[in-house]
C-alpha positions as CSV (number, residue, x, y, z in Angstrom):
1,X,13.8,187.9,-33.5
2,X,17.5,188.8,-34.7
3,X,18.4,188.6,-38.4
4,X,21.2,189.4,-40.3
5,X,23.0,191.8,-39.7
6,X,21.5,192.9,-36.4
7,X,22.0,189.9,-34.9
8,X,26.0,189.2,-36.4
9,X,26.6,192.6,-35.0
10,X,25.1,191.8,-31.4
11,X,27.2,188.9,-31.3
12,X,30.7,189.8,-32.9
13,X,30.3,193.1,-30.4
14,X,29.9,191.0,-27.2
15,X,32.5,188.7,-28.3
16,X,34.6,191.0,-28.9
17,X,34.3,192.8,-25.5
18,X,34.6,189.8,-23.9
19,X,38.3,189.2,-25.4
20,X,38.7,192.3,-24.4
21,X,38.0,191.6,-20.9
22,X,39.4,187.8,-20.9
23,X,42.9,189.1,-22.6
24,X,43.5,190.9,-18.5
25,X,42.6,187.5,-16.9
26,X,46.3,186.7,-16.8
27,X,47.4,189.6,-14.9
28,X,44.2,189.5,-13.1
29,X,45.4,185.7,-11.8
30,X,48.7,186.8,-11.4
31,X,48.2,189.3,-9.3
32,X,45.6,187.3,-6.6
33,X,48.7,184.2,-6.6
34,X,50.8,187.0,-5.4
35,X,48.3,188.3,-3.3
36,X,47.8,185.3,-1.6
37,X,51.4,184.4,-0.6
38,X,52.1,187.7,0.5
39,X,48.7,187.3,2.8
40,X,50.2,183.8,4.1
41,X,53.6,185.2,4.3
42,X,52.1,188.0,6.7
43,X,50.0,185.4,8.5
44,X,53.2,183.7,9.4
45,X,54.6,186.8,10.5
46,X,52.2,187.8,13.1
47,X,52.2,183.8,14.4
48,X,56.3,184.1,14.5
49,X,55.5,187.3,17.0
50,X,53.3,185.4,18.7
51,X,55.9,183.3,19.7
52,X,58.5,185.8,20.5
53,X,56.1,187.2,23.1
54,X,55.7,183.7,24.7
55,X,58.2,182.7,27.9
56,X,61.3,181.8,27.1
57,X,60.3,181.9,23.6
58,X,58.5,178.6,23.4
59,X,54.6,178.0,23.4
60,X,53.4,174.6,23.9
61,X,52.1,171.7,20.7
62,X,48.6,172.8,21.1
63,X,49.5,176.4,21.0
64,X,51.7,176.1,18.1
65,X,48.9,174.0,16.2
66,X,46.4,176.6,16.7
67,X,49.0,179.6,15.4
68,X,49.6,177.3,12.1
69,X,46.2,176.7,11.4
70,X,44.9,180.1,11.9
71,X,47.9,181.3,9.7
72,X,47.2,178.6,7.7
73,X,50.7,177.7,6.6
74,X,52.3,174.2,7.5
75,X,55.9,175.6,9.6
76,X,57.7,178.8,9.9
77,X,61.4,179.3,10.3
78,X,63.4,182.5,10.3
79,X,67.1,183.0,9.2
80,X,69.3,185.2,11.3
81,X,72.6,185.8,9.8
82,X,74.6,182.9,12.1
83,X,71.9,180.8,12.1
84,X,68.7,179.6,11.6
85,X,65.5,178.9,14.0
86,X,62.5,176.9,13.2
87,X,59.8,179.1,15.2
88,X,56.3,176.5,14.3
89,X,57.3,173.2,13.5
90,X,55.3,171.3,11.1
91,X,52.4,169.5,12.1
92,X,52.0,167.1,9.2
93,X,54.4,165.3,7.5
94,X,55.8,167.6,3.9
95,X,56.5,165.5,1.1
96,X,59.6,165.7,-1.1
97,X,57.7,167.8,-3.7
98,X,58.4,171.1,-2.3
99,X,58.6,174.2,-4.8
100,X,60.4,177.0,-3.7
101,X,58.6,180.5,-4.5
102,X,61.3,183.4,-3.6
103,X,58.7,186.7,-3.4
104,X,62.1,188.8,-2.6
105,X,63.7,188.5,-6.2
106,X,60.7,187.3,-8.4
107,X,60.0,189.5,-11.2
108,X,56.8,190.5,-12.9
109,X,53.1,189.9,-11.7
110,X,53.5,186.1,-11.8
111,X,51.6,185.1,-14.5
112,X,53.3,181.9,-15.3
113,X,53.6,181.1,-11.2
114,X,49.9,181.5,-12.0
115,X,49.2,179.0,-14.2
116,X,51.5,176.5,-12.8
117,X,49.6,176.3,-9.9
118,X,46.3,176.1,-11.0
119,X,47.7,172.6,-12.8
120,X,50.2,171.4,-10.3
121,X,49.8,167.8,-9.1
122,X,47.8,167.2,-5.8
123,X,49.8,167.1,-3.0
124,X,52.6,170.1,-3.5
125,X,54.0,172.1,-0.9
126,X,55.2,175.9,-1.4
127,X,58.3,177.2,0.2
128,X,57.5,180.9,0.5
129,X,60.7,183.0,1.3
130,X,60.4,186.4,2.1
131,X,62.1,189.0,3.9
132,X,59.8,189.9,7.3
133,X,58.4,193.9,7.7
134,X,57.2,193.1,11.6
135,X,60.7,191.5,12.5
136,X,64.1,191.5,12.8
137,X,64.8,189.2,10.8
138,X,66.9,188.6,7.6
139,X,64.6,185.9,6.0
140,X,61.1,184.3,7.0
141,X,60.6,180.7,5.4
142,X,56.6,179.6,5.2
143,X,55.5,176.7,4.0
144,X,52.2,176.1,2.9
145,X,50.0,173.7,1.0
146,X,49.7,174.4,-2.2
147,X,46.5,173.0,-2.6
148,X,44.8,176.6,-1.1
149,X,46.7,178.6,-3.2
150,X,45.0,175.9,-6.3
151,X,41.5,175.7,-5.0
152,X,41.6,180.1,-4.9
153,X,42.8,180.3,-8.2
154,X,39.9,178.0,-9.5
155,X,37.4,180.0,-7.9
156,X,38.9,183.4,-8.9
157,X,38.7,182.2,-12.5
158,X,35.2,180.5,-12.3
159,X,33.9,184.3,-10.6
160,X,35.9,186.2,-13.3
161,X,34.5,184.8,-16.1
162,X,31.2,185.2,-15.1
163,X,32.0,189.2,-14.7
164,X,33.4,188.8,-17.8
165,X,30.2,187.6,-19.3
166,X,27.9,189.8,-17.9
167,X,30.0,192.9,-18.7
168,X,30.6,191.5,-22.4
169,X,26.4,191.3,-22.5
170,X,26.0,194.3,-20.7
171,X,28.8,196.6,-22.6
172,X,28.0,194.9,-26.3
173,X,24.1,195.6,-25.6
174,X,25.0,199.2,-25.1
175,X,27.3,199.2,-28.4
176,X,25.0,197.3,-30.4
177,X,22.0,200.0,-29.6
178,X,24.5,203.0,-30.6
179,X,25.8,201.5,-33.6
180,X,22.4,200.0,-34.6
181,X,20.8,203.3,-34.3
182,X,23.5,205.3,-35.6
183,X,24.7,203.0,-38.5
184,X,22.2,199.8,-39.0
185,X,19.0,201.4,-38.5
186,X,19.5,204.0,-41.6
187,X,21.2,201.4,-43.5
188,X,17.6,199.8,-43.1
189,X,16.0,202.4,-44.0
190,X,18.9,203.0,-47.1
191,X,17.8,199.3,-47.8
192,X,14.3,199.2,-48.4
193,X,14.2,202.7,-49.8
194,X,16.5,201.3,-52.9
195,X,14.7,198.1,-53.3
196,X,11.2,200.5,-53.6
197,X,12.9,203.0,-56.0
198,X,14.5,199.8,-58.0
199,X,11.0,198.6,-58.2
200,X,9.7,202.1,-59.4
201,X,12.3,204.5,-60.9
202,X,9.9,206.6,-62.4
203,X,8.2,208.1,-59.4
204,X,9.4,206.3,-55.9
205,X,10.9,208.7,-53.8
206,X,13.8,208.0,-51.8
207,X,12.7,209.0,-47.5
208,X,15.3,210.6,-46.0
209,X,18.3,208.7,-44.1
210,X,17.9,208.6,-40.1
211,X,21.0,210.2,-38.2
212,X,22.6,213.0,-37.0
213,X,26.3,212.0,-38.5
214,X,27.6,214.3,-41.3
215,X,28.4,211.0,-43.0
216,X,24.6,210.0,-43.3
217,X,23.7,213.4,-44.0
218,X,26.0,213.7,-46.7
219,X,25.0,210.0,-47.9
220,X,21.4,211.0,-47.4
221,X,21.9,214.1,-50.2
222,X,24.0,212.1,-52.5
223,X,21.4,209.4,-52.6
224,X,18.6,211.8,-53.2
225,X,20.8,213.7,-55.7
226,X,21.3,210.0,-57.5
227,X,17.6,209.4,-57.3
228,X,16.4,212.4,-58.9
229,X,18.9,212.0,-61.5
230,X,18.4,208.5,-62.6
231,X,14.1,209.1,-62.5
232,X,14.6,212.0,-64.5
233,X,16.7,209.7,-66.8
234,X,14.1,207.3,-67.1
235,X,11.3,209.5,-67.5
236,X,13.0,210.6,-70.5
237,X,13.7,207.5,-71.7
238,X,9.9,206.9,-71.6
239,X,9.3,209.9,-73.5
240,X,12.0,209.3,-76.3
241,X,10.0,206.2,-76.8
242,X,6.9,207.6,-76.9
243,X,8.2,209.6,-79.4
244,X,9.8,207.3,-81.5
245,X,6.5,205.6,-82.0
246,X,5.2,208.8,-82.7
247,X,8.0,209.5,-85.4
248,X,7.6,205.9,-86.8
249,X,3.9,206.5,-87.5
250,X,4.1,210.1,-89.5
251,X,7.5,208.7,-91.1
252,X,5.4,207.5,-93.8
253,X,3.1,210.2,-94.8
254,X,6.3,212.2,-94.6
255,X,8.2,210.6,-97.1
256,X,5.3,210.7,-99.7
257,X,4.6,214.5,-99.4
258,X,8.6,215.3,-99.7
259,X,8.2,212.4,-102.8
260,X,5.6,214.6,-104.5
261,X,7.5,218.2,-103.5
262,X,10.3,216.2,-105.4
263,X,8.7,215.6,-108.7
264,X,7.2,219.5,-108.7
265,X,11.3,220.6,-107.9
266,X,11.6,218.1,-111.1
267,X,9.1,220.2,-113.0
268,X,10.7,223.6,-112.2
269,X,14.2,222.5,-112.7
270,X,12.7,222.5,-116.6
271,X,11.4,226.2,-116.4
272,X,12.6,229.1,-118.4
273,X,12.6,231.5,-116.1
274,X,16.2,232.1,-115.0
275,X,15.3,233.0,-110.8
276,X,13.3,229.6,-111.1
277,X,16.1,227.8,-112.8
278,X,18.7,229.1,-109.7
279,X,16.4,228.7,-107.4
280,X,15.5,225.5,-108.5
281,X,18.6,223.2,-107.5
282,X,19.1,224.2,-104.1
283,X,15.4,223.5,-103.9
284,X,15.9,219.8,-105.3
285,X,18.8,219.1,-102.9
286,X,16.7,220.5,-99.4
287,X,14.1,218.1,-100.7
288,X,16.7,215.3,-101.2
289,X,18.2,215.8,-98.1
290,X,14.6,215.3,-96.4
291,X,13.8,212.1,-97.3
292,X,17.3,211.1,-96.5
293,X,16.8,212.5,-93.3
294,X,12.9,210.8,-92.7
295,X,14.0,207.4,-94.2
296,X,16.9,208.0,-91.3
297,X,14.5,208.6,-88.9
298,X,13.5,204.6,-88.3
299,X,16.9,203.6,-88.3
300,X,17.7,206.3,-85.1
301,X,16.9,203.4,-83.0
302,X,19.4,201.2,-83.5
303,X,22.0,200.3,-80.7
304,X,25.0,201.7,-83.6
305,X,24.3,204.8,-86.0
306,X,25.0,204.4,-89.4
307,X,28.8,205.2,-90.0
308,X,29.4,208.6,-92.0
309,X,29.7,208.1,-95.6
310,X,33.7,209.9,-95.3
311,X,35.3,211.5,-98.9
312,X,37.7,214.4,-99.1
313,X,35.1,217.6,-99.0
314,X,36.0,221.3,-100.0
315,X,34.5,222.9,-97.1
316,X,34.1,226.6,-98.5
317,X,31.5,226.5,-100.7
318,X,29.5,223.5,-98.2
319,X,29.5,226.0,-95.6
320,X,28.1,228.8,-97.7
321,X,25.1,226.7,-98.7
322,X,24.7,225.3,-95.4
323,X,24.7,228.9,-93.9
324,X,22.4,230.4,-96.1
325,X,19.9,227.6,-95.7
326,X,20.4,228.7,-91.5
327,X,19.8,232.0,-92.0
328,X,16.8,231.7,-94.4
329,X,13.8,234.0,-93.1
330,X,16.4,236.1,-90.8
331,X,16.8,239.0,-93.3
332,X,18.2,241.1,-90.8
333,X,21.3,239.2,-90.1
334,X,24.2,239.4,-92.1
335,X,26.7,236.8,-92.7
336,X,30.1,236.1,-93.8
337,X,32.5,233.4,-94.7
338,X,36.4,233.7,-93.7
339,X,38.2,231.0,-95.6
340,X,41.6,231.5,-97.0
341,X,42.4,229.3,-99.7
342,X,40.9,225.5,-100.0
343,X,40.6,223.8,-96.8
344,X,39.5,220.1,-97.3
345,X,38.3,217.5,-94.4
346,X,37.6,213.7,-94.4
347,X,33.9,214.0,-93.9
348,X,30.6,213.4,-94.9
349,X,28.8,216.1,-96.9
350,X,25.8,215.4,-95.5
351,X,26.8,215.4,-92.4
352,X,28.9,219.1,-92.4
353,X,25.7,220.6,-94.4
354,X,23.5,219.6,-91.2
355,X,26.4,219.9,-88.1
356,X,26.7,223.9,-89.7
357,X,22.9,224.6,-91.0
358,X,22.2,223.9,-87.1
359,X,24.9,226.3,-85.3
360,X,24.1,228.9,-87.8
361,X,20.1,228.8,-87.6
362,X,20.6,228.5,-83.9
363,X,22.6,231.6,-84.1
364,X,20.4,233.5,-86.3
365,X,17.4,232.7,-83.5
366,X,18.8,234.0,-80.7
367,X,19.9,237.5,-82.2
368,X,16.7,237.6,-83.9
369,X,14.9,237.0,-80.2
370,X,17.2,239.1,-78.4
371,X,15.1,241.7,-77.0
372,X,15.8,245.6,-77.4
373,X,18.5,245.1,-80.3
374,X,19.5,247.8,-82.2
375,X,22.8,246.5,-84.1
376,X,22.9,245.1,-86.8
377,X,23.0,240.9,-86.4
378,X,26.3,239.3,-88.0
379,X,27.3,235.4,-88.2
380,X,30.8,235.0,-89.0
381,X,32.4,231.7,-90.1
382,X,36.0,230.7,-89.9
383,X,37.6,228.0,-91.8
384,X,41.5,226.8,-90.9
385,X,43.3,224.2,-90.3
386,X,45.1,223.3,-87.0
387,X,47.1,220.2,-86.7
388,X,45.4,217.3,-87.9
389,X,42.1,218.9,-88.1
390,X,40.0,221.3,-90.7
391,X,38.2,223.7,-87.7
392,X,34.7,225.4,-88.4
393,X,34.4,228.1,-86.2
394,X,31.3,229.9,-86.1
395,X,30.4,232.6,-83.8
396,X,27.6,235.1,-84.0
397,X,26.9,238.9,-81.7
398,X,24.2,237.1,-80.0
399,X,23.3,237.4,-76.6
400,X,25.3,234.2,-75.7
401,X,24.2,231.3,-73.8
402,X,22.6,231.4,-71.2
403,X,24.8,230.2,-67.8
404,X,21.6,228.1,-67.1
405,X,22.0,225.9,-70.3
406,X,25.4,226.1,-71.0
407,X,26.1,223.0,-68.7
408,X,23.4,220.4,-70.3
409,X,24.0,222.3,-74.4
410,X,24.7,218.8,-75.8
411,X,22.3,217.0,-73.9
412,X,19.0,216.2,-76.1
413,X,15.5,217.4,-74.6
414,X,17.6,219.3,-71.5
415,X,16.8,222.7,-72.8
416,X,17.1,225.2,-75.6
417,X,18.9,228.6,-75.8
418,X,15.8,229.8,-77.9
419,X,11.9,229.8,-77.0
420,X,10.2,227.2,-79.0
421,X,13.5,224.7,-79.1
422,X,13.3,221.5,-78.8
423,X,17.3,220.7,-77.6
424,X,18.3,218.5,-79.8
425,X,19.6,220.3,-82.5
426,X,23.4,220.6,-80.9
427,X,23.3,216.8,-79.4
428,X,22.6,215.8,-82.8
429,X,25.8,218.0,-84.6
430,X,28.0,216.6,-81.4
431,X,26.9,213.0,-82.7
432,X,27.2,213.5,-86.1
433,X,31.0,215.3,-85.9
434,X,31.6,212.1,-83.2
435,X,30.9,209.9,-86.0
436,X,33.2,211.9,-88.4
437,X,35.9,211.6,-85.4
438,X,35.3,215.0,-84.7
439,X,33.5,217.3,-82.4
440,X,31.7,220.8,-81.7
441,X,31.8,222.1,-78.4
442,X,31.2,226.2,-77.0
443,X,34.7,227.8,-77.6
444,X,33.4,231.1,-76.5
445,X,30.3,232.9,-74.6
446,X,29.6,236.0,-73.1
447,X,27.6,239.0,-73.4
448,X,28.9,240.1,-77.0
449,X,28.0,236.3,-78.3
450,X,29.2,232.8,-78.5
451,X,31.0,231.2,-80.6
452,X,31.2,227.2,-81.7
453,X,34.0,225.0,-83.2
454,X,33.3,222.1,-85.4
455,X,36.6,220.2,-85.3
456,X,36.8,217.5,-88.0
457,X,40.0,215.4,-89.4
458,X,42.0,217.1,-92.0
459,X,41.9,216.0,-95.4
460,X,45.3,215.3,-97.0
């Protein structure tokens, strides 16, 4: 049984084809009125020769009866140019509504004679003038009942609009099967596949669209491509969670060993030995900054990150301790800081510290893992201003990134330049410098390294 759109598309495509076909009917009528006169006109001509070829010109009542019904007009009369001849006088009485119907002069296919007819009053004569092809003569006058004329239209109508059905049924079934299969049957298919993969977005697979078009292959692909992308997306959204929880649950334990590494940094901050008592500081605030960062850790959840804590920040020496905390366990890279004068930003501390110790360790990985090296490794940070902004720009003589990651760098858990990375160190500088009303994107990459630019406003 038809439903919805199958069966609305069956019906609007015969309906359609049959106003097509019904929108000809006037013509169509039209031309059979015409048709028709001219058939009684030439009716009337071969009774009028009749007559010529009788004696005398003259046949007798019963002859002249015969020739009218046979031709079946009502009285024929000719029109020479002195005068004029009635050649078959009427046999029945013509009333005094008589329309006159001039085929020599009438213009068009008669549509409108058409329609008149078929609702003219019983009881009408026509007075058909024509100019005669078999005579002589200048004119031919017939005169018929109209009545004929009315009952042929009728019937002409009646047997045209059942053509017009059965081709509209016939035509539209045709249609309706091309467009169904070409169009309705993969939108079907385009149907159900979504309401399976909306049910399961982790896993369903979307079946491939029916058709030969390139619009529904092209459909087909993008639909995949969407699919893929949006499971992919919630598988990952399944494992973030699962790792939250996991996070939530060590978060604790974490906090209390970085509380008791805190009180022994305590303890050798009081030492007498002077390495211990340089050492000792930058030890206290790495610890600090842990437990800021695992009491941080429950709060990641949250549909709003905690704003940045903003001050006017000196970014020299912030950089130099966040650098050498990057490169820590990387003896063989050198580094260097390219900062001329002070250069102050409206930022968080905290937030700079992290955003730089993650470009530079990152750097310090991938020359450290570059395979076959035999120069020497060098990090190089520049600090400047440029507009409104203080601009970080760190840039290493790496390998680069690789082409493979460079499109998904800021996207977390998508990949990592280095074996053993997780991919979330650069999403999580691109949201912190966000927050700051800044941002770090890849200014530079190719063979001889890559290079990064923190962009954050300038302090006045």
């Amino acid at each position: 049984m038809l439903s919805g759109l199958r069966s609305q598309l069956l019906a609007l495509t015969t309906g359609f084809v049959l106003f097509a076909t019904l929108l000809t009917y006037p013509v169509l009528a039209g031309t059979y009125r015409n048709s028709w006169l001219l058939q009684r006109a030439q009716a009337a001509e071969i009774a009028a020769l009749a007559v010529e070829a009788a004696p005398d010109g003259r046949v007798s009542d019963e002859l002249s009866v015969q020739l009218l019904t046979q031709a079946q007009v009502v009285s024929v009369a000719v029109q020479e140019q002195d005068f004029r001849e009635q050649i078959l006088a009427p046999s029945i009485d013509i009333g005094p509504d008589l329309v006159t119907v001039d085929l020599r002069t009438e213009p068009g296919f008669g549509i409108l004679g058409a329609f008149s007819h078929m609702f003219a009053p019983e009881g009408r004569f026509l007075r058909i003038l024509v100019a005669p092809q078999m005579t002589k003569d200048a004119e031919m006058e017939v005169i018929v009942p109209e009545v004929g004329l009315k009952a042929g239209l009728l019937a002409f109508s009646r047997t045209l609009l059942v053509v017009a059905i059965v081709i509209s049924i016939v035509v539209g079934g045709l249609v309706y099967l091309a467009i169904y299969r070409l169009v309705v049957k993969p939108v079907r298919v385009l149907t159900s596949g979504m309401v399976r993969f909306a049910n399961a977005p982790e896993g369903a697979d979307m079946e491939p669209i029916p058709g030969h078009t390139d619009e529904m292959n092209s459909a087909n692909s993008a639909l995949q491509s969407m699919q893929k992308t949006v499971s992919a997306a919630f598988r990952q959204r399944k494992r973030l969670a699962e790792l939250g929880e996991a996070v939530a649950k060590i978060n604790h334990d974490l906090r209390n060993s970085l509380a008791a590494a805190q009180i022994v940094s305590e303890s050798l901050s009081q030492s007498e030995d002077p390495r211990v008592k340089r050492a000792a500081p930058r030890l206290e605030r790495a610890i600090q900054r842990a437990v800021g960062l695992a009491e941080a850790t429950l709060r990641y959840g949250r549909a709003e990150p905690a704003a940045p804590n903003l001050s006017a920040v000196n970014l020299g020496p912030l950089i130099e301790e966040a650098a050498l905390e990057g490169i820590a366990g990387c003896d063989q890279v050198e580094w260097r800081l390219d900062v001329r004068g002070q250069v102050s930003a409206l930022a968080d501390p905290d937030h700079i510290h992290r955003i730089v110790t993650n470009l530079v360790r990152n750097a310090a990985r991938a020359i450290k893992e570059q395979p076959g090296r035999t120069t020497p490794g060098m990090i190089t940070a520049r600090v400047f201003r440029e507009g409104g902004n203080a601009v970080i720009e760190i840039a290493d003589n790496g390998p680069g990134v690789p082409a493979m990651v460079v499109g998904q760098l800021f996207q977390p858990f998508s990949g990592s330049a280095s074996r053993g990375g997780a991919g979330l160190g650069l999403a999580i500088a691109r949201e912190l410098a966000r927050g700051m009303k800044g941002d770090v994107e890849l200014s530079s990459n190719g063979a001889a390294g890559a290079a990064f630019k923190l962009r954050v406003p300038a302090a006045a």
